[in-house]
VEXDREN-2710 file (C-alpha; in Angstrom, 1 decimal):
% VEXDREN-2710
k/r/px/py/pz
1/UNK/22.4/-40.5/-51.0
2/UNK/21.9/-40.6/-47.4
3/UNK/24.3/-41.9/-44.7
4/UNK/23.0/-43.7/-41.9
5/UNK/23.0/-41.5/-39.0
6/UNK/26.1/-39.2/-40.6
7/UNK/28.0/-36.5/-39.6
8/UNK/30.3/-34.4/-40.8
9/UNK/34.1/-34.7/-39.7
10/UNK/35.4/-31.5/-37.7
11/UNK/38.8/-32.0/-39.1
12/UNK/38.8/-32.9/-42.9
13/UNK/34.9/-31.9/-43.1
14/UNK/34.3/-34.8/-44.7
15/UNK/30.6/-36.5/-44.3
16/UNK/30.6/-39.9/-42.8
17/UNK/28.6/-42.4/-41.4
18/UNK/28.1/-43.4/-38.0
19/UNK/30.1/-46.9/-38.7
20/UNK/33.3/-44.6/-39.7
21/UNK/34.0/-42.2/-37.1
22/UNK/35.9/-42.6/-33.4
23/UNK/35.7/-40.4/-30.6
24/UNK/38.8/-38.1/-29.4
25/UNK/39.0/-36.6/-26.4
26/UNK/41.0/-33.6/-24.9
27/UNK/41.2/-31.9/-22.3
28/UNK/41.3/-27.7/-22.6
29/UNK/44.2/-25.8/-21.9
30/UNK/42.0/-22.5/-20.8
31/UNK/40.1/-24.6/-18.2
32/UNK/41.2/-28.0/-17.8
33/UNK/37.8/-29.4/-18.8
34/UNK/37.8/-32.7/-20.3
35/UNK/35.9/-32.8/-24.0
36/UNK/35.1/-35.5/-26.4
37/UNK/34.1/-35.3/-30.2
38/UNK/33.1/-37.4/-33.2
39/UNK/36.2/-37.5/-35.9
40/UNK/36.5/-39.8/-39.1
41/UNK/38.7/-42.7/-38.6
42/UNK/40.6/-42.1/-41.6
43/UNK/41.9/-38.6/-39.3
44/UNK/41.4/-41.0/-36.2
45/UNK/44.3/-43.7/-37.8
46/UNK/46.8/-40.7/-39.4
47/UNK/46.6/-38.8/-36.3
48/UNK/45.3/-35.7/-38.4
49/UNK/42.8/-34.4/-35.4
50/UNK/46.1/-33.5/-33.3
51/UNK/46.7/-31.3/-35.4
52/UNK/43.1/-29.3/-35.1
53/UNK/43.5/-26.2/-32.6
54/UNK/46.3/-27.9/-31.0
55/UNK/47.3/-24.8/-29.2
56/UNK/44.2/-24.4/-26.9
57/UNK/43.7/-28.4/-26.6
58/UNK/45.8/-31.2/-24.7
59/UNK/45.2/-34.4/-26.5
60/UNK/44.4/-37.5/-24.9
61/UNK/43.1/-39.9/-27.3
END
């Protein structure tokens, strides 16, 4: 099986399609840099990805 243009979710590290996933963003605590990343929507909907390394990154999405 082969998903179209998949990735694998940084948070649940579940593999997912392209179709599935929604972008976060955040900006770093350390530097105040603004950052993006590819996350499942099922993380994206329960709010799950605020939980991943919440202490060195400000959510903004």
């Amino acid at each position: 099986m082969v998903l179209a243009e998949g990735e694998v979710c940084p948070v649940c590290y579940q593999p997912t399609c392209r179709n599935h996933l929604g972008t976060v963003r955040w900006r770093w605590r350390s530097s105040g840099a603004v950052d993006s990343a590819l996350v499942c929507k099922e993380c994206l909907r329960s709010y799950r990805h605020r939980d991943w390394d919440k202490y060195n990154r400000d959510w903004i999405t």
